[in-house]
C-alpha positions as CSV (number, residue, x, y, z in Angstrom):
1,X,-43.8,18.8,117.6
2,X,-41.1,20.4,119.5
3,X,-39.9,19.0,122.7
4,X,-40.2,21.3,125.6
5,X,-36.5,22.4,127.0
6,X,-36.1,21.5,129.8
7,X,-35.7,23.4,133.1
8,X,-31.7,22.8,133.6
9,X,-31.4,24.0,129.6
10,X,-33.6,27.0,130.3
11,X,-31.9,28.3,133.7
12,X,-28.7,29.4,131.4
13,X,-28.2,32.7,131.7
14,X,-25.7,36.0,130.7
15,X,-24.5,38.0,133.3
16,X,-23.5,41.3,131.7
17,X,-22.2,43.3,135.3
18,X,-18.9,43.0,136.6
19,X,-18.9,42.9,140.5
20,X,-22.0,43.3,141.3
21,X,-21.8,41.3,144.8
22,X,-18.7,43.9,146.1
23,X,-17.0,40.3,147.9
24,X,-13.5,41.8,147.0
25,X,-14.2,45.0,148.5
26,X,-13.7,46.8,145.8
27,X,-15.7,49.2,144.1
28,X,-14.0,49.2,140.2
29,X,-15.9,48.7,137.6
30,X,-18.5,50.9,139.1
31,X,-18.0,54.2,138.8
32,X,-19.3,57.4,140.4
33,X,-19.6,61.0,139.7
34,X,-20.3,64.6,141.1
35,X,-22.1,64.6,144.3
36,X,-21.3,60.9,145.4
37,X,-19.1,58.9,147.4
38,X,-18.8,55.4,147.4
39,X,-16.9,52.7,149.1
40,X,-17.4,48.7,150.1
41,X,-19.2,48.4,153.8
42,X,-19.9,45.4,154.9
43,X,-20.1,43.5,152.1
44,X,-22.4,46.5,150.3
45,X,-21.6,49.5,148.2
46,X,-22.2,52.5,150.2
47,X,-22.9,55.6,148.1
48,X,-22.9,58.9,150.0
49,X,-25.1,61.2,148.3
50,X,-24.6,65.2,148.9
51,X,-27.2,67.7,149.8
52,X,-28.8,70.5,147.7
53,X,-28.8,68.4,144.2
54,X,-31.7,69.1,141.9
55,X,-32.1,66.6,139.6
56,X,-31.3,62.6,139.8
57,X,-28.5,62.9,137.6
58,X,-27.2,64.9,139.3
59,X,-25.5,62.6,141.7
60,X,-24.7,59.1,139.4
61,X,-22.7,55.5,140.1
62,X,-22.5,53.2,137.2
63,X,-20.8,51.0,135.0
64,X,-20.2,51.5,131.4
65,X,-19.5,49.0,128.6
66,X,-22.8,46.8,128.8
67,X,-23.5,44.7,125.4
68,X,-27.0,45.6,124.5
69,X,-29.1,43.9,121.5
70,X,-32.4,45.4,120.6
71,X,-35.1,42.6,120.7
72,X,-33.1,40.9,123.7
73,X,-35.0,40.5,126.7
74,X,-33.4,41.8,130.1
75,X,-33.5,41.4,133.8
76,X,-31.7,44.2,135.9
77,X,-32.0,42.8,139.7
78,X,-30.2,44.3,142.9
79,X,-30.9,44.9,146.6
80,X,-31.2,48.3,148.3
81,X,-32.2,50.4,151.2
82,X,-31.8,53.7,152.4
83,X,-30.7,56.0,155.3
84,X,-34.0,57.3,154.9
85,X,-37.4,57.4,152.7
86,X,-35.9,58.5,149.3
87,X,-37.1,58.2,145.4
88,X,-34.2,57.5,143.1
89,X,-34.2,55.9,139.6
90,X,-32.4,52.8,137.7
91,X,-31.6,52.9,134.0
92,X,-30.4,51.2,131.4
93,X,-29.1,53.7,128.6
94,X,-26.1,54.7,126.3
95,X,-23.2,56.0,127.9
96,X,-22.7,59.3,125.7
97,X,-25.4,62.0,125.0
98,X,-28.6,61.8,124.1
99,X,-27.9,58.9,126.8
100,X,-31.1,57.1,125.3
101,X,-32.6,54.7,128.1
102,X,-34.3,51.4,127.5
103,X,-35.0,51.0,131.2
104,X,-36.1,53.9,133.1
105,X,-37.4,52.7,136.5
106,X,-38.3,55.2,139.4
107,X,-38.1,53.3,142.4
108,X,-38.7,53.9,146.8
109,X,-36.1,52.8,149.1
110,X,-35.9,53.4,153.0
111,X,-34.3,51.6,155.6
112,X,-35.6,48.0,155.1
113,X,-33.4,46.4,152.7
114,X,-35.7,44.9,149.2
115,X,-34.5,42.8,146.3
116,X,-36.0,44.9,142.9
117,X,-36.3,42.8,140.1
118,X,-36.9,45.0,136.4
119,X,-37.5,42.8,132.9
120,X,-37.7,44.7,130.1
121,X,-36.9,44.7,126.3
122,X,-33.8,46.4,124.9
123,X,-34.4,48.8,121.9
124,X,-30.7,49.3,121.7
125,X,-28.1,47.3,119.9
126,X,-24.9,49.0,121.5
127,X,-21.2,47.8,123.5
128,X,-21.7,51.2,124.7
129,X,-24.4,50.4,127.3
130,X,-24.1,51.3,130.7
131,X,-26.2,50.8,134.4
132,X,-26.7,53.8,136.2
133,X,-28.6,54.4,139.8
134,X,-29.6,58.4,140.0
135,X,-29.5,59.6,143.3
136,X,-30.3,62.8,143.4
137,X,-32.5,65.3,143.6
138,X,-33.5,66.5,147.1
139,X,-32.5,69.1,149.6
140,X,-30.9,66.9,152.2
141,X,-28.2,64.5,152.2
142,X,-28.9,60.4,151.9
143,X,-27.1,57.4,152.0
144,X,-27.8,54.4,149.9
145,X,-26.6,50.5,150.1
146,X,-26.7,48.2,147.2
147,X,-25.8,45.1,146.3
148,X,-25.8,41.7,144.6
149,X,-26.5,43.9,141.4
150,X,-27.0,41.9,138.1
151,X,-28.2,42.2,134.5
152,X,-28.5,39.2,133.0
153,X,-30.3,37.8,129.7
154,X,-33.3,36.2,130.6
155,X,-33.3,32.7,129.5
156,X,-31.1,31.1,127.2
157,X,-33.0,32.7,124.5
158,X,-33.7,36.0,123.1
159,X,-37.0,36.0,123.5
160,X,-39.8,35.6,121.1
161,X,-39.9,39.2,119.6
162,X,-36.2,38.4,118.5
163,X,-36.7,35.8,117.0
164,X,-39.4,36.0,114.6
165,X,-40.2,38.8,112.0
166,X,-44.1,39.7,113.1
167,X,-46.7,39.0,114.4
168,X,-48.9,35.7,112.8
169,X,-52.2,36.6,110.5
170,X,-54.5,34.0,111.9
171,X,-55.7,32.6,108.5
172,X,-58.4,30.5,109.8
173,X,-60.0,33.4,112.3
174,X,-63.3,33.9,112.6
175,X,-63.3,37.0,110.3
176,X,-60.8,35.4,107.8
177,X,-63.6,32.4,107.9
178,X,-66.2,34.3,107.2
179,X,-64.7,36.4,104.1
180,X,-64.1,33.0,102.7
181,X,-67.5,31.4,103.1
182,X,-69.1,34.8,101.6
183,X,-66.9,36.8,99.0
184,X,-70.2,37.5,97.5
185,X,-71.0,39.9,100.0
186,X,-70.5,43.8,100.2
187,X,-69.0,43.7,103.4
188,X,-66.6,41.1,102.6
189,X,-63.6,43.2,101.0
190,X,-63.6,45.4,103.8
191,X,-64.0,43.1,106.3
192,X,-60.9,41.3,105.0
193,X,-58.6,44.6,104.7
194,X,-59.8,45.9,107.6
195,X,-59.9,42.9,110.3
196,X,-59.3,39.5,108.5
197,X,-55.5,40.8,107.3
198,X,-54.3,41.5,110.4
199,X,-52.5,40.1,113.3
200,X,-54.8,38.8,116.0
201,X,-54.9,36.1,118.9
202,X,-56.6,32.8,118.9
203,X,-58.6,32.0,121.8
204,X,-58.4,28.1,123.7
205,X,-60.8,26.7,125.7
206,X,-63.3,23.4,126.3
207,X,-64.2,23.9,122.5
208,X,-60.8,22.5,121.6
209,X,-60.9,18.7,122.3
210,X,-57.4,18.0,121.9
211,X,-55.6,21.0,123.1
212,X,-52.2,20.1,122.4
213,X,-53.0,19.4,119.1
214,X,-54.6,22.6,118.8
215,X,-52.0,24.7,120.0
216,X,-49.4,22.8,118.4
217,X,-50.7,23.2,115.2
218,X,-51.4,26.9,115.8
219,X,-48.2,27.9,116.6
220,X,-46.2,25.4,114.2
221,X,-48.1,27.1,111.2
222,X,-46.7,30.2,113.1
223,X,-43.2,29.1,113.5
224,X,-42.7,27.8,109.7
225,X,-44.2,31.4,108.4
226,X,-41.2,32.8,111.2
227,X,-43.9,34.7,112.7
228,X,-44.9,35.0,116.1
229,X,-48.6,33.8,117.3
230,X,-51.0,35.2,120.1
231,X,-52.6,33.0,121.9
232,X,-55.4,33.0,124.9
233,X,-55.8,30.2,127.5
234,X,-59.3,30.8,128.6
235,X,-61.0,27.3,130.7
236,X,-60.4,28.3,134.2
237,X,-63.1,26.0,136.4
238,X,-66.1,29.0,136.5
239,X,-65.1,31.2,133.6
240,X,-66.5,34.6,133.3
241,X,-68.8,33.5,136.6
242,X,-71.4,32.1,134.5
243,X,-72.0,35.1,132.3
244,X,-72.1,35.1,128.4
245,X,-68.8,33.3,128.4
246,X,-69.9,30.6,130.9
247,X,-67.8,27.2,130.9
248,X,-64.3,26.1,131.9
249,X,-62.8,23.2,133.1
250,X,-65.1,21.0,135.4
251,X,-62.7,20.5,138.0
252,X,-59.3,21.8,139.4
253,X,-57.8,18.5,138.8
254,X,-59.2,18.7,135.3
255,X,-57.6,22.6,134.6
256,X,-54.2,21.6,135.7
257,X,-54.2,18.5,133.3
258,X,-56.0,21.4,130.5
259,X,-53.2,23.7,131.4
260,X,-50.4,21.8,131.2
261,X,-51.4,20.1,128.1
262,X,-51.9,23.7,126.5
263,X,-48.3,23.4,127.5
264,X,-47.0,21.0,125.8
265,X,-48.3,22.2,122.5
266,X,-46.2,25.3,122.3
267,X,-42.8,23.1,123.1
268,X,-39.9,25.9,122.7
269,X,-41.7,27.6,119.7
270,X,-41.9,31.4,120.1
271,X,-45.3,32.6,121.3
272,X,-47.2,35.5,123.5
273,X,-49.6,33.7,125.9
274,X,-52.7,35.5,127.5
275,X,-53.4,34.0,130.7
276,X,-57.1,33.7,131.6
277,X,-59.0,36.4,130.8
278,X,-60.9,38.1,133.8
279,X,-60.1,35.3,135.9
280,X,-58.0,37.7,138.6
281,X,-60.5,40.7,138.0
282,X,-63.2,38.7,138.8
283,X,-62.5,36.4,141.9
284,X,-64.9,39.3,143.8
285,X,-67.8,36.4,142.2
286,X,-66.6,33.6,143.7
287,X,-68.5,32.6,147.0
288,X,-66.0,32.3,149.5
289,X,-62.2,32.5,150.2
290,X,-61.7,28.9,149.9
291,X,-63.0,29.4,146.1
292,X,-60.9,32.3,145.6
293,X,-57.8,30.6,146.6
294,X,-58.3,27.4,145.2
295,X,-58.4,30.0,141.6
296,X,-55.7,31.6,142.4
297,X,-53.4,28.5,143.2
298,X,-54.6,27.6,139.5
299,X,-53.0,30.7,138.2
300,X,-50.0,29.7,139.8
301,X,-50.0,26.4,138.3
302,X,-50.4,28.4,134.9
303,X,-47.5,30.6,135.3
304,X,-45.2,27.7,136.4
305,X,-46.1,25.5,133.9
306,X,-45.6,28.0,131.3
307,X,-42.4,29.3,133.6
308,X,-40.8,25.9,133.5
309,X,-41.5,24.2,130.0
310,X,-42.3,27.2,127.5
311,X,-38.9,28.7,127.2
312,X,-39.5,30.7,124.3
313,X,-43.1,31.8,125.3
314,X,-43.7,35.8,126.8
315,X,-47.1,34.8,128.9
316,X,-48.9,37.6,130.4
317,X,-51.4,37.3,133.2
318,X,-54.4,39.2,132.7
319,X,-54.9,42.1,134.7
320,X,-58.4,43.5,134.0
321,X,-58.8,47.0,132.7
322,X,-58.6,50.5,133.7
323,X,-61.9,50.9,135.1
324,X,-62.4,48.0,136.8
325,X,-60.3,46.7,140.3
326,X,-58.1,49.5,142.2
327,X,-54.3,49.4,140.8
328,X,-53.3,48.2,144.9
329,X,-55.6,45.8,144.6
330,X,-55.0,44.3,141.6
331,X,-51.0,44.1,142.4
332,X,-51.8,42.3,145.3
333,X,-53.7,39.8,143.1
334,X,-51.3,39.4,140.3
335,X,-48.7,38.8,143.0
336,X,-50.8,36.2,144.4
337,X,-51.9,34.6,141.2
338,X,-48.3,34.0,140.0
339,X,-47.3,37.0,138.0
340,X,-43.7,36.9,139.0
341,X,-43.4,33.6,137.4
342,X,-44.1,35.3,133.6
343,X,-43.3,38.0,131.2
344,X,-46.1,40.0,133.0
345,X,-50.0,41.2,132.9
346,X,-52.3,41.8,130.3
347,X,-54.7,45.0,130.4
348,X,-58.1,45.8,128.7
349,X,-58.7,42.4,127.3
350,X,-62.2,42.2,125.6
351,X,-62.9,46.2,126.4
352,X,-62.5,49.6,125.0
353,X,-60.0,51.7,127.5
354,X,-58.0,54.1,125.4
355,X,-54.5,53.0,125.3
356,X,-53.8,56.0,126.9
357,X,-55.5,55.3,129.9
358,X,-54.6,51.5,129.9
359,X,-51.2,52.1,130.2
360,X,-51.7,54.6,133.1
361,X,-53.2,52.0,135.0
362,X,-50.7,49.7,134.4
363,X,-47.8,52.2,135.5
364,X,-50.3,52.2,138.8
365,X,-50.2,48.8,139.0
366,X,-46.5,48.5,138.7
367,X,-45.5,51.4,141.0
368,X,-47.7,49.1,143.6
369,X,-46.1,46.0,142.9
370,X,-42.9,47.8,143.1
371,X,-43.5,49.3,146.5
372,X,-45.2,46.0,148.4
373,X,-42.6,43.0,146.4
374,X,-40.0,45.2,144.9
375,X,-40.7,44.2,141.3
376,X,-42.6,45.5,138.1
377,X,-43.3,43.3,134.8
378,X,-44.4,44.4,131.7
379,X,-47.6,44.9,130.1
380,X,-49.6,44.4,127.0
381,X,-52.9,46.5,126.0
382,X,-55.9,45.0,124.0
383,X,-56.4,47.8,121.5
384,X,-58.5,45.5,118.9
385,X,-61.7,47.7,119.9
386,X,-60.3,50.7,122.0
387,X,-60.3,53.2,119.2
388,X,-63.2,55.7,120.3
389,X,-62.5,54.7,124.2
390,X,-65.0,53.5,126.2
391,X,-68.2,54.5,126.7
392,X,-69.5,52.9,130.4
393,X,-70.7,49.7,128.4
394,X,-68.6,46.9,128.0
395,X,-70.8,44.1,126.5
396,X,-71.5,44.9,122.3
397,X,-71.4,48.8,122.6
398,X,-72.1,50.7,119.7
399,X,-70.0,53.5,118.5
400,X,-66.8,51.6,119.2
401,X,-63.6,51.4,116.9
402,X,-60.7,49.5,115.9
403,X,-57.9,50.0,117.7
404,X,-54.1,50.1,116.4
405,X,-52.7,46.9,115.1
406,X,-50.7,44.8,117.2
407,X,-47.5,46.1,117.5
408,X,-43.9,46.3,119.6
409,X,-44.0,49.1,121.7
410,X,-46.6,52.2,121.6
411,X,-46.8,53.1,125.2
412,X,-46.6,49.3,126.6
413,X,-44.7,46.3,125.4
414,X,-46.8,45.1,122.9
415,X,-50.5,46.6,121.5
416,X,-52.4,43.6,120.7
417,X,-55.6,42.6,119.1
418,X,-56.7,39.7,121.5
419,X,-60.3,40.2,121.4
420,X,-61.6,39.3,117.6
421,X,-62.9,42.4,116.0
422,X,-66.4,41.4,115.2
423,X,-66.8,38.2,117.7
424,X,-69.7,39.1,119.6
425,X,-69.5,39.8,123.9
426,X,-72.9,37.7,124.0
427,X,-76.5,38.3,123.5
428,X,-76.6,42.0,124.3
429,X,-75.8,45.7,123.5
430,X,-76.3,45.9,119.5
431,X,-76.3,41.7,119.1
432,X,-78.6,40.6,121.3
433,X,-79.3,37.6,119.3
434,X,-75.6,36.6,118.7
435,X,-74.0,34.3,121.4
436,X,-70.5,35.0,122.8
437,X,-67.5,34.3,120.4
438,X,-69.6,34.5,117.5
439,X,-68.6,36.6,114.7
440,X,-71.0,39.2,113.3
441,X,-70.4,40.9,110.1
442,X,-72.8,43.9,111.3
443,X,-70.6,44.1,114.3
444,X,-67.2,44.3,112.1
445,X,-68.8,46.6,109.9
446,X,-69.7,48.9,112.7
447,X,-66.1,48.7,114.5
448,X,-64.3,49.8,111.2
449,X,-66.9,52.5,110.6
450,X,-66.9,53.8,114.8
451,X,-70.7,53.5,114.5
């Protein structure tokens, strides 16, 4: 097994921006164009923005000349405020036309001064990068500060996308299992083309009964195949508030030692992390505040632990689904739980939102956690059943579909199969006799045909 990196090993970074803290008093590298004015004020970068400019571009600063690697993950951080309420935008593009952006963040300043923090994924392998903030677009005139401006590598890594070629074909799933144990059957060779062949997660709980082992054996078959492994941590202390998926950890004490054990088992191996499915959604079932925020300081615990000794890990904090907690609300909760500490939040884990609608929630929920903390993250869908959408039922449905195969990109960072096709929800909807996590053939069947 890997040893984890440590925290001192992780913390190196890249910083790819020249001047960005303005202590000489100069403004060079920046640059600035039509419709701008810029000096040093205090320690800042004051841009003077003209009146009467349509469009953002229309009045640019920036600094050309950025390294960019596609693959590479990227945080662009700086503090702002304005003269008065304004909308302007960030990106992260090419410096000649098309000027194709990897980051493309619209953002609200006034006259309070926030630090914005922006990870995101180049798709651009380039030494012709640049940073731009767009400031235009309004009637009136407006003045804008900025400083400590940085883009920097995150980790000392590239992250795990980078450095593996795909994502891992779990060959002991439960569909993969059951193809084996009857090739006899009809449904078998379609079952295995259909579901058993591709990427999915595998899910860890109280079932496992050595979880490092577990995981470390999961993701070293992943690593030695040089592909990249999904994995869900699912034993938070009253999982799923006693419905089908009833269990957890008995104790907080007992989920910390869980968590961090899970831990352990990835070491520095590449790996996407789902953190604890409906937990946030859900802490509107837990009795009482103290309950709620004994959960939540679990969460945290999560995220740091996976933070702090998983450098090569992207975890992701699940953030319920489109149709379930108000975007506000949910930022608010996500901030609470942690999810500044990891890659970001997961959406539609276990349900059937289109993508479509998925990642218009999660825009929601980043434009809130923008606007309260001054940060977004980024976000994966579940599209393992969310081909025919959702139909108002979320435990076995009928007439739901298979979604597209995990994948980079496709609206949010990744589209990922986390739920097993064919495991069922629990004894309901079309398998009422089938417990939860239990694969069914009938429901496989009836996901690949939309029936």
């Amino acid at each position: 097994m890997d040893a984890p990196v440590t925290t001192l090993e992780r913390a190196a970074v890249t910083e790819l921006i020249q001047n960005g803290s303005f202590g000489t008093g100069t403004v060079a590298p920046w640059w600035n164009g039509a419709n701008t004015q810029v000096r040093v004020e205090n320690g800042r970068l004051r841009v003077d923005v003209a009146a009467g400019t349509a469009n953002p571009w229309d009045a640019l600063i920036g600094q050309s000349g950025i390294s960019l690697t596609s693959g590479q993950a990227y945080t662009l951080s700086f503090t702002a405020s304005a003269s008065s309420s304004v909308s302007v935008r960030t990106t992260v593009q090419m410096e000649s036309a098309p000027y194709t952006t990897t980051l493309n963040q619209q953002l609200s300043l006034d006259t309070t001064s926030r630090r914005f923090s922006f990870p995101f994924t180049s798709s651009l392998t380039s030494n012709q990068g640049q940073v731009t903030f767009q400031l235009g677009g309004r009637a009136g005139t407006a003045t804008i500060l900025l400083d400590d401006i940085s883009l920097t590598t995150n980790s000392s890594g590239p992250g795990p996308i980078a450095l593996t070629s795909g994502f891992y074909v779990d060959p002991n799933s439960n569909p993969a299992n059951w193809v084996r144990a009857n090739g006899g059957d009809s449904r078998a060779s379609r079952i295995q083309s259909s579901i058993a062949s591709k990427p999915m997660a595998r899910w860890f709980g109280n079932w496992n009964t050595d979880i490092t082992s577990a995981v470390s054996g999961f993701v070293g078959a992943a690593d030695a195949a040089d592909k990249l492994p999904v994995l869900v941590a699912y034993n938070i202390p009253g999982r799923d508030c006693g419905s089908h998926s009833a269990g957890g950890a008995g104790s907080p004490d007992a989920y910390r030692a869980w968590i961090s054990a899970f831990v352990t088992g990835l070491g520095n191996r590449p790996a996407i992390v789902i953190i604890e499915p409906d937990a946030v959604a859900q802490l509107d079932c837990l009795p009482n505040d103290t309950e709620r925020q004994t959960r939540l300081g679990l969460l945290r615990y999560a995220t740091e632990q996976l933070r702090d000794r998983a450098p090569n890990t992207w975890a992701y904090l699940d953030g319920g689904n489109a149709g379930w907690i108000a975007a506000d609300t949910m930022a608010q909760r996500l901030e609470s739980a942690g999810a500044r500490n990891v890659r970001g939040f997961a959406l539609n884990v276990s349900n059937f939102y289109t993508t479509a609608q998925s990642t218009s929630y999660g825009s929601a929920v980043n434009a809130a956690l923008s606007s309260r903390y001054g940060y977004t993250r980024p976000f994966v869908v579940d599209t393992s059943r969310n081909g025919n959408g959702h139909n108002g039922e979320w435990c076995n449905p009928a007439g739901r579909k298979l979604g597209t195969p995990s994948q980079t990109g496709g609206g949010a960072e990744l589209l990922l199969w986390v739920k097993v096709p064919g495991d069922s929800d629990g004894q309901c909807g079309i398998a009422p006799g089938i417990p939860a996590g239990q694969f069914s053939p009938d429901l496989a069947i009836r996901l690949i045909d939309g029936t």
